[in-house]
Every structure is written in structure tokens, then in C-alpha cells.
C-alpha positions as CSV (number, residue, x, y, z in Angstrom):
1,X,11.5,-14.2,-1.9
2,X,15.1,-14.1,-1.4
3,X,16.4,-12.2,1.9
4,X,18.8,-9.2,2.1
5,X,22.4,-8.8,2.4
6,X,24.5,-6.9,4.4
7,X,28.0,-6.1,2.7
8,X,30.8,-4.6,4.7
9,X,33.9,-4.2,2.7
10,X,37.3,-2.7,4.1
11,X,35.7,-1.1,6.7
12,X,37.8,1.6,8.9
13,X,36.6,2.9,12.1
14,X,37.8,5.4,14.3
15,X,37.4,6.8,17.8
16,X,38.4,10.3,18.7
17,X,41.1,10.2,16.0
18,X,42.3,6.5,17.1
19,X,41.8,3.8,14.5
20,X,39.5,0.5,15.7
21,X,38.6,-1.0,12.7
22,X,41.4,-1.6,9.8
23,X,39.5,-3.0,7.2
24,X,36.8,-5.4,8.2
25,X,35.3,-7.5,5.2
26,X,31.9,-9.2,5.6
27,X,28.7,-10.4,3.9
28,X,25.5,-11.7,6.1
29,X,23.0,-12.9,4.0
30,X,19.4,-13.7,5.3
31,X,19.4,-17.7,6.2
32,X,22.6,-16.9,7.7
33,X,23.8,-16.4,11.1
34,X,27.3,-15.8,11.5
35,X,29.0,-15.3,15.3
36,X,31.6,-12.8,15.7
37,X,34.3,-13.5,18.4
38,X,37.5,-12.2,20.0
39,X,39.6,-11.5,22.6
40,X,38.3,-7.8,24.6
41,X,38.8,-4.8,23.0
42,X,39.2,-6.2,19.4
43,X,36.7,-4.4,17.6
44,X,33.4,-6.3,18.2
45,X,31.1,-3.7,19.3
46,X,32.8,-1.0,17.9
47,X,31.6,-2.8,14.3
48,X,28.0,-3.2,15.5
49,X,28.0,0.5,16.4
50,X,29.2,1.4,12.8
51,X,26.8,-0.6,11.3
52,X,24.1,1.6,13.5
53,X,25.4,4.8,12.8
54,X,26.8,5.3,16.6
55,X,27.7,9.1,16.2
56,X,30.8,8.6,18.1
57,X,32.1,6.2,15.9
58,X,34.3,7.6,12.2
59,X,34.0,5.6,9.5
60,X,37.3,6.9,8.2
61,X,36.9,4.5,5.0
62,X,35.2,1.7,3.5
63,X,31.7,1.0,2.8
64,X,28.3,-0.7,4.4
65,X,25.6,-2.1,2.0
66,X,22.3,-3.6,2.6
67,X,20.5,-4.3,-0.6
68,X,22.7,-2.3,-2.6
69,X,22.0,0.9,-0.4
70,X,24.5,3.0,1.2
71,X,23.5,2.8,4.9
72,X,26.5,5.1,6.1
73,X,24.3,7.6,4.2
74,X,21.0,6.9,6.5
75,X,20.2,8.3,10.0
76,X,20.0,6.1,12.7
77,X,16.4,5.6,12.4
78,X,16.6,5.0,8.5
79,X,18.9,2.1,9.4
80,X,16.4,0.8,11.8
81,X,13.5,1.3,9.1
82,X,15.7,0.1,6.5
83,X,15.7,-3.5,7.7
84,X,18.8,-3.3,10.8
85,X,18.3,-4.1,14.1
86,X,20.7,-3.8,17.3
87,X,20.3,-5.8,20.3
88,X,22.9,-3.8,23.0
89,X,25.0,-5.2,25.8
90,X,23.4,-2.5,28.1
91,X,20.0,-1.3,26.9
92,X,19.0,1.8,27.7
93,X,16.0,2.6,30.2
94,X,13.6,5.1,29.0
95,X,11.0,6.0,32.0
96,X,7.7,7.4,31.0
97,X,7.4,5.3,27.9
98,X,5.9,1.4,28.5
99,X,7.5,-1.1,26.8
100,X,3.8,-1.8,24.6
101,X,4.2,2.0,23.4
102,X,7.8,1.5,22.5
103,X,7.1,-1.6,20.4
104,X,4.1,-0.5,18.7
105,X,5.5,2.8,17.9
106,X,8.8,0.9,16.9
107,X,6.2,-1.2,14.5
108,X,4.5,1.4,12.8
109,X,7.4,3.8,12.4
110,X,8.6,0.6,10.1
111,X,5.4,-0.2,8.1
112,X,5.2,3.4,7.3
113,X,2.1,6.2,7.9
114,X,-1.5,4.4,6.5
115,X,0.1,1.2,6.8
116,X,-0.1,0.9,10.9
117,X,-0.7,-2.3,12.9
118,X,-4.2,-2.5,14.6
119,X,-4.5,-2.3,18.0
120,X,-5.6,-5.6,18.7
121,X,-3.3,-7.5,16.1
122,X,-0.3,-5.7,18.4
123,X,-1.7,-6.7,21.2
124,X,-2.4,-10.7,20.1
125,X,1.1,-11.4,18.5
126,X,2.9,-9.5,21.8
127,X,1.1,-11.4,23.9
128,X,1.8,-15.0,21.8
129,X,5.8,-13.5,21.5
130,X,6.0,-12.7,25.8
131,X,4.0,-16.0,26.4
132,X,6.7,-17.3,24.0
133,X,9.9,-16.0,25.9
134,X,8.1,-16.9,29.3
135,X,8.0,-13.4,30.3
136,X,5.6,-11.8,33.0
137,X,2.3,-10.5,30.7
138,X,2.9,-7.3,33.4
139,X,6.0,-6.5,31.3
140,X,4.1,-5.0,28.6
141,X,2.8,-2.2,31.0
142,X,6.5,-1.5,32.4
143,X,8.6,1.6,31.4
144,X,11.1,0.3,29.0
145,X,14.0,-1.7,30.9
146,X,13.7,0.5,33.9
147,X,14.0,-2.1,36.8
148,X,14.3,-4.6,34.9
149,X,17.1,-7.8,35.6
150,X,20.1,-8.3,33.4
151,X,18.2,-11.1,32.0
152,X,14.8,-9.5,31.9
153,X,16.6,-6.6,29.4
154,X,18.2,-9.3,27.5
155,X,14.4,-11.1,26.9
156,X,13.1,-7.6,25.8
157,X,15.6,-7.3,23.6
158,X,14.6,-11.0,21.9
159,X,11.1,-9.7,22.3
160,X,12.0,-6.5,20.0
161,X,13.3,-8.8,17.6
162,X,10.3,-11.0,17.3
163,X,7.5,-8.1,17.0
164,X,10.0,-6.0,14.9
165,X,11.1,-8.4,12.3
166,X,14.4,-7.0,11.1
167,X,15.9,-8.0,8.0
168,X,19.5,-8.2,9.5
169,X,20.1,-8.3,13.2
170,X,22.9,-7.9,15.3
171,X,23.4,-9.2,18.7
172,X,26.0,-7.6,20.7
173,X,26.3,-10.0,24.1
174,X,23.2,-11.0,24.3
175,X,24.5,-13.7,26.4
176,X,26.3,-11.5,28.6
177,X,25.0,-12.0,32.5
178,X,22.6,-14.6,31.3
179,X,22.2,-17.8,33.8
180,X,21.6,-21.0,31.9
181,X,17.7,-20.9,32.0
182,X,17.5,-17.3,30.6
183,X,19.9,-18.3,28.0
184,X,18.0,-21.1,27.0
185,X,15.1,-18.8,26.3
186,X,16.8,-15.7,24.9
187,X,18.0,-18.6,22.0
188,X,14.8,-19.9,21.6
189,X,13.5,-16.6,20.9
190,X,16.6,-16.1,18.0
191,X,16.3,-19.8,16.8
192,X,12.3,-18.9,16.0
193,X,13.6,-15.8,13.9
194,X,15.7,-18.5,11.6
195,X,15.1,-18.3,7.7
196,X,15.5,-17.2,4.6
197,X,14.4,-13.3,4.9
198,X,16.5,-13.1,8.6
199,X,20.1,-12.8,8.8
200,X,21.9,-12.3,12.2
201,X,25.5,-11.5,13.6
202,X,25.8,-12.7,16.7
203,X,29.3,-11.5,19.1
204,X,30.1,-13.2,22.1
205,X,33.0,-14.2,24.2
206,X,31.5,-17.1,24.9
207,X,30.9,-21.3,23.0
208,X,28.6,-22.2,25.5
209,X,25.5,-19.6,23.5
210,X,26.6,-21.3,20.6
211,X,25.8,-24.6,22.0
212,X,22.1,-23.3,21.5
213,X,22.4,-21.6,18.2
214,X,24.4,-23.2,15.6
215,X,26.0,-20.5,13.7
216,X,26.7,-21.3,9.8
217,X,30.1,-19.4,9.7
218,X,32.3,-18.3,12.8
219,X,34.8,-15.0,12.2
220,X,37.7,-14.3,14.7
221,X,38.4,-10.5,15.1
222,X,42.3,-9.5,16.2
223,X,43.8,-6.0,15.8
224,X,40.3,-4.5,14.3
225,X,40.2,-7.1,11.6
226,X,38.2,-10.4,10.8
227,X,41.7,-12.6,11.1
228,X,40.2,-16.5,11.0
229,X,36.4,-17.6,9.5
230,X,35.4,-21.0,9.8
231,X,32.1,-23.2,10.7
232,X,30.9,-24.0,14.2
233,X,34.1,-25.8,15.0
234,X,36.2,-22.9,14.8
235,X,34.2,-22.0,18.0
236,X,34.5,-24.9,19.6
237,X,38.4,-25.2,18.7
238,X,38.5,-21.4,20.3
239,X,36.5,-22.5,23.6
240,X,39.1,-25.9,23.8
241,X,42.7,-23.9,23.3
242,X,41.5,-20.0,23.7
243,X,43.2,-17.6,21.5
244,X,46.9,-17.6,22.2
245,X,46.9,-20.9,20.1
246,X,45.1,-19.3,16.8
247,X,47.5,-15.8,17.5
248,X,50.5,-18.5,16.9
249,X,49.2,-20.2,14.2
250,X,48.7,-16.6,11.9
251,X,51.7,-15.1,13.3
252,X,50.2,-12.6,15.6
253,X,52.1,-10.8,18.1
254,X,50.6,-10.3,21.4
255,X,48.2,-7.3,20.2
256,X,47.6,-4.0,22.2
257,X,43.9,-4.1,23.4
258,X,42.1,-1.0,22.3
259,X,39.6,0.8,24.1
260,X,36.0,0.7,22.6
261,X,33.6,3.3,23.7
């Protein structure tokens, strides 16, 4: 079975009437991963939140495909059931709800109403996916992210991956804050997810994630565009000489950071 693709074509996004995006082009296929990187305040997030259907974010013009359907035309939550998953720099806490409700609500609200996971199928394969990620089994009865470490919310979020099965995932920083024994596991957990019906767009700042997860294809982003795509070495070339180097190279003025929301 062949996986899905994501398609974003000349993609324009704005915030409260200022332009971010100025016509991003990309396809992420599943097999793929693809890492997205930049200097701050290039557009990174502000694409992942487009993709997700952020209400705060105008797609002004442009389009977003995955399988041939126009996702700016589904709610959040079709997106999500639709294949897309967001990992966030800064999940949200949600009190009252444990982290086992969240995911097997998350589950079912994918596989659709007479199709639910069992109880003790949801149990088995979250306890095999925590065991996995070497988190605490007494996570599972924890209100989602509240009190949780930097790098405990960054595990959860690999642990939402792994029981949710997306077709397309995107990672926003999920290295952000990690030490180098949380990163290590956090890309385990996405190198497990690696194949032909996954795809995955990783942004980061940062080489030293991708010294863990070898990405197929690297994109630069400058002044809300994709300016430079390239293998892993494009990274590495990037951690070596930083950006000023590559802003030479394609003639790029020092650029006026935007704010992303």
C-alpha cells in the first residue's frame, strides 16, 4: 500500500493582516522525512500551524493537499482524523482528563463509531509504546501534561504519535529543551514510526536531532519561503557555517525577523 502525500503549493499565510508565508512549496510523501530549518521568526511554525488549521493563522492564498483533499476545507479535528498529526513546542495541559483517556479517545475518534479499540488492546500496546519511550507506567494515570518536565511533554508527544499512527506528522521542536538522554529516546520513538505509510516534517534549530534521525531531504526557510533544499549535508553544512554564509550565496539581504504567534 502506497503512503499519503502531503502537497503544499504557493502557500500564503498571514497574521492579523501581516504576511508570514510568501509562497511555500512542498510535497512529503510517506517514507519520507524532511527537516525544516531556519533562522527565528522565519516562518517554521507559522507553516505547521496552517497545515492544522490554527484559527489565528490566514491562508491568504495557495493550497494544502493530502491525498488529493483540500484540508484548508477541514476543521481542526478533520485534519487530525484525516491522517495529520502536530507535535507542539509547548503542549498544552488539560487537568481533569488522564493522559489514557486522552489517547484512547484520540484513538477512537480516528477509527470512527463501531470501529473502537478494546479496552485491553489500548491498554497492551500503551503499555509496550511507554515501556518503549522509558516512561514512568504512572504516566498513563496523570492529567495530560500537567506537571509534567519539558522532556516528559516532549515523550508524550512521541507517545501520541506511536498509539495514534498518523499518516503525516509534523514535529515542531520536539528537540527544544531536550538533554541528550531524552533526545535519544524522543528519536527512537520517531525512528520506530519510519516507513512507507508515515511521512514526517521535522523543524528545528538544531543538527545535533538530526544526528539521530537522518532526514531524506533538508529545506531552509528565509523571508517566509523554502529558499535552499538539499540532503542531510545541507544540515550539517548549516550547523558548520550558520546561515549568514547560505544568505550570501542566494543573495539575501539581512531579512527582518517576523513575529510568529
Amino acid at each position: 500500500m502506497a503512503g499519503s502525500t502531503l502537497t503544499i503549493k504557493d502557500l500564503h499565510v498571514s497574521i492579523d493582516g501581516k504576511e508570514i508565508l510568501k509562497g511555500v512549496n512542498l510535497e512529503i510523501k510517506g517514507g519520507e522525512i524532511h527537516a525544516i530549518m531556519g533562522p527565528n521568526g522565519t516562518g517554521k511554525s507559522t507553516l505547521s500551524a496552517a497545515i492544522m488549521g490554527h484559527p489565528k493563522y490566514e491562508v491568504t492564498k495557495g493550497t494544502i493537499e493530502l491525498d488529493g483533499q483540500n484540508v484548508l476545507e477541514m476543521e481542526v479535528d478533520e485534519r487530525a482524523r484525516a491522517g495529520l498529526f502536530l507535535a507542539m513546542q509547548y503542549p498544552s495541559e488539560i487537568s481533569g482528563v488522564t493522559n489514557a483517556e486522552f489517547l484512547r479517545s484520540a484513538i477512537n475518534a480516528r477509527r470512527g463509531e463501531g470501529n473502537e479499540i478494546s479496552l485491553m488492546k489500548f491498554i497492551r500496546q500503551m503499555d509496550e509504546k511507554m515501556a518503549f519511550l522509558e516512561m514512568d507506567p504512572d504516566m498513563a494515570q496523570r492529567y495530560l501534561n500537567e506537571g509534567f518536565s519539558g522532556g516528559e511533554k516532549k515523550r508524550n508527544e512521541i507517545l501520541q504519535l506511536m498509539m495514534l499512527e498518523p499518516k503525516i506528522a509534523i514535529l515542531d521542536e520536539i528537540d527544544s529543551g531536550l538533554d541528550i538522554d531524552a533526545l535519544k529516546v524522543v528519536s527512537k520513538g520517531i525512528n520506530a514510526m519510519r516507513g512507507e505509510d508515515f511521512g514526517c516534517m521535522i523543524i528545528t534549530h538544531y543538527q545535533r536531532l538530526l544526528n539521530y534521525i537522518t532526514p531524506d531531504y533538508v529545506h531552509v526557510m528565509m523571508r517566509g519561503q523554502i529558499v535552499k533544499s538539499g540532503g542531510p549535508e545541507l544540515a550539517q553544512r548549516l550547523e558548520a557555517e550558520g546561515y549568514e554564509e547560505l544568505k550570501k550565496e542566494l543573495g539575501i539581504e539581512d531579512e527582518t525577523v517576523e513575529q510568529e504567534v
